[in-house]
C-alpha positions in Angstrom: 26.8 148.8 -5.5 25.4 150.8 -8.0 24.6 148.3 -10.3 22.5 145.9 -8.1 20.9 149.5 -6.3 17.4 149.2 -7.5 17.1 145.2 -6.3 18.6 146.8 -2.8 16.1 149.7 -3.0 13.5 147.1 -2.9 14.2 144.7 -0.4 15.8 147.1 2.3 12.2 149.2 1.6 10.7 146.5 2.5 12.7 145.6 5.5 13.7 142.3 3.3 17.3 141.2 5.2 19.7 140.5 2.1 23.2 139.1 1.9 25.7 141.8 0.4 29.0 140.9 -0.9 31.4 143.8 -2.3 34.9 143.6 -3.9 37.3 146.0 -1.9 40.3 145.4 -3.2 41.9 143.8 -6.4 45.1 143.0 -7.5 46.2 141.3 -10.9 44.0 140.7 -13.5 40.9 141.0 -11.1 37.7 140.4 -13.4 36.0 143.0 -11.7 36.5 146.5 -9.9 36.6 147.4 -6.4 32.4 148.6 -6.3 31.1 145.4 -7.8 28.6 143.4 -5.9 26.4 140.7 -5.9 23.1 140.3 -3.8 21.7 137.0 -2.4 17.9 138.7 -1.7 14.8 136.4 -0.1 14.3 132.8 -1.3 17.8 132.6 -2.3 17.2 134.7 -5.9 20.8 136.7 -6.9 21.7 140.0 -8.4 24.7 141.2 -9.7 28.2 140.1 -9.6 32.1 139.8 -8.0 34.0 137.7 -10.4 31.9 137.3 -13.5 31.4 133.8 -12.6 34.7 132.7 -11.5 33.5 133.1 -7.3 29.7 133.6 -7.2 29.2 130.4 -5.9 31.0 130.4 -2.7 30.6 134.3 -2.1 26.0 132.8 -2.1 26.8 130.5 0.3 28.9 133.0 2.3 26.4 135.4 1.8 23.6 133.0 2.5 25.6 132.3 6.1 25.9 136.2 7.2 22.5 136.8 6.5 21.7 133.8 9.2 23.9 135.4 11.6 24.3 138.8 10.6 28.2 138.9 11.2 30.1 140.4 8.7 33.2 138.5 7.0 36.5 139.7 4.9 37.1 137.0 2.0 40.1 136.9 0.0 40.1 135.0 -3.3 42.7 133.5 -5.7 43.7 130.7 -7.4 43.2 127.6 -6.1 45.7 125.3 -8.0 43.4 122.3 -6.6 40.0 123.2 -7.6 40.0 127.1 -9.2 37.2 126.4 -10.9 35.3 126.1 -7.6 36.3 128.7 -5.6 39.5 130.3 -7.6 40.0 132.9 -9.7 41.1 131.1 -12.8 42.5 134.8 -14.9 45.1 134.6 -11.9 43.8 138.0 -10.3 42.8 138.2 -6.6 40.1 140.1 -5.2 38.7 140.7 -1.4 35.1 140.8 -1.1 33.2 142.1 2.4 30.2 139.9 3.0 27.7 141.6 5.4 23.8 141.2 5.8 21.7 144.3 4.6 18.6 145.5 6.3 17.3 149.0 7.8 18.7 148.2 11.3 22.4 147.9 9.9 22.0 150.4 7.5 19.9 152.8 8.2 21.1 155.7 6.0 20.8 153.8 2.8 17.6 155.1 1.8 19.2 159.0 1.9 22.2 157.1 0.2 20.2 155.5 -2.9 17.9 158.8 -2.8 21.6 161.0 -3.1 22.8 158.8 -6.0 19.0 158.9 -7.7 19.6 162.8 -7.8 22.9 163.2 -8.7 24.7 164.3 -5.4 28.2 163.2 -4.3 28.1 160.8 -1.5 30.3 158.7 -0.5 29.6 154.8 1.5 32.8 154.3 4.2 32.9 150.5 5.8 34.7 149.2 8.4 36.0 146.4 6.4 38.6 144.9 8.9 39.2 145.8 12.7 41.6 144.3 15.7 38.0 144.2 17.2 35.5 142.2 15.1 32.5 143.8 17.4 33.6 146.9 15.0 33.8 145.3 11.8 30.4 146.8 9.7 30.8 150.4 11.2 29.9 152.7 8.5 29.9 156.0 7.8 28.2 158.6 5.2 30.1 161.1 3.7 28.8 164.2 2.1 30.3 166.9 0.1 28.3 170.0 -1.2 26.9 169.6 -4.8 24.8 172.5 -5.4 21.9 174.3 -2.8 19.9 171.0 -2.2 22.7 168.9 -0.7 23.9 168.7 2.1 27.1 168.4 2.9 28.1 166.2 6.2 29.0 163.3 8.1 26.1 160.0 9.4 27.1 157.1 11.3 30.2 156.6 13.2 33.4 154.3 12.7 33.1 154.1 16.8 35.9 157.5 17.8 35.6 161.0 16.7 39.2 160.9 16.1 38.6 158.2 13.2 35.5 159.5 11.9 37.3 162.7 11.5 40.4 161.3 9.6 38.1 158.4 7.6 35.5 161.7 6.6 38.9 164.1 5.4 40.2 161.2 3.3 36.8 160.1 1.8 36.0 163.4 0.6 39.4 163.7 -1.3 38.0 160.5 -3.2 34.6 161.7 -3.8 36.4 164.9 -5.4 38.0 162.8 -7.7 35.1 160.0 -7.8 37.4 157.3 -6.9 37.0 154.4 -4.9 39.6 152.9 -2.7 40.0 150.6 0.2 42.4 152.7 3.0 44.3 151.6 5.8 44.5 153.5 8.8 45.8 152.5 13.2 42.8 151.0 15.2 41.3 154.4 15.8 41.7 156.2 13.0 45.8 157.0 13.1 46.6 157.6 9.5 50.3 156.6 9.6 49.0 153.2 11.7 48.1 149.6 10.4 44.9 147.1 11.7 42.1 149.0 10.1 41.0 149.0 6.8 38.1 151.1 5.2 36.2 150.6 1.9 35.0 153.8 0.4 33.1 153.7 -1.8 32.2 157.0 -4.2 29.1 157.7 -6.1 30.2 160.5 -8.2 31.0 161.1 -11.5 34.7 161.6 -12.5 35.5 165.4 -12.2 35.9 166.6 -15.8 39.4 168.0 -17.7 38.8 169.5 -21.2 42.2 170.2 -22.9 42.0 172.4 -26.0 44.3 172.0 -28.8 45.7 168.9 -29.5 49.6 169.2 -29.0 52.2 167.2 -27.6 51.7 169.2 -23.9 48.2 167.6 -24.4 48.9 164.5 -24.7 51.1 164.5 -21.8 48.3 166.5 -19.6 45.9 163.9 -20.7 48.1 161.4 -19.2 48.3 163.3 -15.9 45.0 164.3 -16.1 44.0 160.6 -16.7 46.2 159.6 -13.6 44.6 162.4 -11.2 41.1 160.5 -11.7 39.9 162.9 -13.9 37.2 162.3 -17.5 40.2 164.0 -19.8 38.5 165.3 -23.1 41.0 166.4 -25.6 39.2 168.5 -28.7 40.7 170.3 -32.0 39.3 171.5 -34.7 42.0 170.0 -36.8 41.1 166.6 -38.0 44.6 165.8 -38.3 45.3 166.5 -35.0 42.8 165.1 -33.0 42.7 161.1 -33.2 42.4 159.0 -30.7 45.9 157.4 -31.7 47.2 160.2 -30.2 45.8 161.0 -27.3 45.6 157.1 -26.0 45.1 158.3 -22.3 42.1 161.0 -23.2 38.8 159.2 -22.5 37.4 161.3 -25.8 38.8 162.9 -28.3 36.2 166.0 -30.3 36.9 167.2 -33.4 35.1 170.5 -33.0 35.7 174.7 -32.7 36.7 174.3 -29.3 34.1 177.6 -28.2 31.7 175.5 -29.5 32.1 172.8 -28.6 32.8 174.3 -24.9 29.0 176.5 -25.2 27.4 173.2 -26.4 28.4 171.2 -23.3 27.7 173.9 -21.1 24.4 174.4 -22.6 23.7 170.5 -21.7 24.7 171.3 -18.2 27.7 168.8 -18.3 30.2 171.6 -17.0 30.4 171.8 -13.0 32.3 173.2 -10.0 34.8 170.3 -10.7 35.4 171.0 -13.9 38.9 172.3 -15.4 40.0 173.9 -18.1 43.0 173.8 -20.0 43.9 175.6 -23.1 47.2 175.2 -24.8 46.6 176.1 -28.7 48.5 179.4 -28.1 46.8 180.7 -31.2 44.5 183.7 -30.8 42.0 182.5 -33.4 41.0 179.4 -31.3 41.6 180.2 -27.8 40.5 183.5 -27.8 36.9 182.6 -28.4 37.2 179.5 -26.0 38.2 181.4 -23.3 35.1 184.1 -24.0 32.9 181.0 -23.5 35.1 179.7 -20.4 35.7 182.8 -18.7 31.5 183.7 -18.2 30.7 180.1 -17.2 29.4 180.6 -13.5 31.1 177.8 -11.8 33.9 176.0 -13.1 37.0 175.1 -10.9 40.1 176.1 -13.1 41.0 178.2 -16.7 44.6 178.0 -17.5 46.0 179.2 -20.7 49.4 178.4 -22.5 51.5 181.2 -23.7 54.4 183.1 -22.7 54.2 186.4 -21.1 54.1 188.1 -24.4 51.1 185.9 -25.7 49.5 186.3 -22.3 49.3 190.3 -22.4 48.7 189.9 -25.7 45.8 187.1 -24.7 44.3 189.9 -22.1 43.9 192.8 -24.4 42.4 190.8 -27.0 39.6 189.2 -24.0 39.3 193.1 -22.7 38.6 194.0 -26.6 35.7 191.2 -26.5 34.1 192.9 -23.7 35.1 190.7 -20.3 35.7 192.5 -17.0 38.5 192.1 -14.9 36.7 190.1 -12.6 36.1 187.4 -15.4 39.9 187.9 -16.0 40.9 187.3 -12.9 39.4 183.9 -13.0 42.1 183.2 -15.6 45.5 181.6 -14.9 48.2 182.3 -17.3 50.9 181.9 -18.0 49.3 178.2 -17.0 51.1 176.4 -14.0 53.5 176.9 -11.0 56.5 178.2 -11.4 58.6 174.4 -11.4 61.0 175.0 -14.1 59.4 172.6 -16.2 60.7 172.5 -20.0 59.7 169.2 -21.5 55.9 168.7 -21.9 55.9 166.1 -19.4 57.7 168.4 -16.5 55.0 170.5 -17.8 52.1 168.9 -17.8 53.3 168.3 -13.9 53.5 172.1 -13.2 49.9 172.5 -15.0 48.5 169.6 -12.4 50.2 171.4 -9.2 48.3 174.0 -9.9 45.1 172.5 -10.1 45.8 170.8 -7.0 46.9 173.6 -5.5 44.3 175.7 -6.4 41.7 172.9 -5.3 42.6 172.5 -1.5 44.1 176.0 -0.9 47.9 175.0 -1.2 50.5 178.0 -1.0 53.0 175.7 -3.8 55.9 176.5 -1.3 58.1 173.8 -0.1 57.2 172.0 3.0 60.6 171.9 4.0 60.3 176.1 4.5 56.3 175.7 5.9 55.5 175.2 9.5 51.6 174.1 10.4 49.5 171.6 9.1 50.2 170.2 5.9 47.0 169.5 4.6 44.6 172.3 4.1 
């Protein structure tokens, strides 16, 4: 949606009804991601795209229809081996798109929503996309997560129980932490091991950040985890050698730079955040040393781990105590870096380092379940 957001500003400001349709869910070689949408606005005129071509037609004349009658309709579309290039995808992906009609009465909160997304601030769009009872089918709700002192962090709109707003509001924030979108299935009112119901959640956020310094074969294989957990993975050396893309295929950038600088200069241009983590695995007192001077006194980031063993940690500590930072800077660091799994290979690793994270993030104990009684999710 946020692509065709400015045509939507315009014609929901002016209480214009449009025709919406949204892909929810993909599967194959799908031209486009779950997000993408297409707008059929007044005298017929349309913005954006599903397919890149391949459906537009039939999801305007779909469109076209639930703007007439304002009922909202689930489309699936494949290949059609007798006429794909009408109404098939011919790359051979598949792709569900929720058709609904658009106007202040059935979305009231989009204004907030576009004026969230203007500034910056996590929120995240749930839709009742499919429902045992289509009266329900169009329920939305808002979701809000804290993003510094001007948001607000909270729940508008209903998906028609408290019971499903609840569990749709728990799960949607977990995406928004991670900036993912994702269609979820859940029982008619909300039961998350139940079938019947699917919701389209869609997050406008960007992807939480994971700078790895020092570009090792542990980095490469935390990128890859990293990459997998939703994460922007940045991978940066100062060692030319080291630091190529060709390596670190699963990074999304890979800096050739003194990692403390490199770590001042984003922080400077304010593109360090709550969601932020750290990891830094050069075990070499010369580069992470000054990185972690830089990390440690940064105001709000979500995790600092540091490679090393025990040795090299102590070692680590004195030399950070020597630079002048107080043990409540010091506390902020974890290392040795990761649970306790066991892990040898840098893969097994890389694993320990992201239990942490997780655990760290939603106030996980790292036990066993199997030895835990209460809820399991914090």
């Amino acid at each position: 949606m946020r692509d065709v957001m400015p045509a939507l500003k315009r014609w929901w400001e002016a209480s214009t009804p449009v025709g919406m349709g949204t892909v929810v869910a993909t599967w194959r070689s799908a031209p486009r991601q779950a997000g993408a949408a297409m707008l059929v606005g007044p005298d017929g005129e349309a913005v954006g795209s599903v397919s890149g071509g391949c459906v537009e037609g039939a999801v305007y004349e779909l469109a076209t229809a639930v703007t007439a009658d304002g009922v909202p309709v689930l489309q699936r579309y494949g290949v059609s081996d007798e006429d794909a290039f009408a109404v098939g995808l011919t790359c051979g992906g598949i792709i569900d798109v929720f058709v609904e009609r658009v106007d202040r009465a059935s979305f009231p909160q989009l204004g907030d929503v576009i004026a969230d997304v203007e500034a910056g601030r996590p929120v995240a769009v749930c839709t009742l996309i499919e429902h045992p009872d289509p009266t329900r089918v169009g329920a939305r709700l808002v979701v809000r997560a804290p993003a510094g002192e001007a948001a607000t962090a909270g729940t508008s709109g209903t998906m028609g129980s408290a019971r499903f707003d609840h569990a749709v509001a728990d799960d949607a924030l977990g995406l928004l932490e991670s900036g993912r979108t994702e269609t979820l299935v859940y029982g008619p009112d909300g039961e998350r091991r139940g079938e019947g119901a699917r919701v389209f959640v869609s997050s406008f956020a960007p992807r939480p950040r994971m700078i790895v310094f020092g570009a090792i074969d542990f980095a490469s294989a935390l990128a890859k985890m990293g990459s997998f957990l939703g994460y922007r993975v940045t991978v940066c050396d100062a060692r030319p050698v080291f630091a190529t893309h060709s390596r670190f295929p699963d990074a999304d950038e890979v800096v050739v730079s003194w990692p403390h600088e490199y770590l001042a200069a984003q922080a400077d241009e304010g593109l360090i955040d709550s969601r932020t983590v750290i990891a830094v695995l050069t075990h070499d007192p010369k580069f992470d040393v000054p990185v972690l001077e830089v990390a440690l006194r940064l105001p709000n980031v979500a995790y600092i781990g540091a490679m090393g063993s025990r040795r090299t940690s102590d070692d680590r500590v004195a030399r950070l105590r020597e630079a002048g930072l107080t043990d409540a800077e010091l506390s902020r660091l974890s290392a040795p870096i990761g649970l306790d799994l066991g892990a040898r290979t840098p893969e097994e690793t890389a694993v320990s380092i992201a239990a942490e994270i997780i655990s760290l993030r939603w106030g996980g104990a790292g036990e066993r379940l199997s030895e835990t009684v209460g809820a399991i999710h914090h």
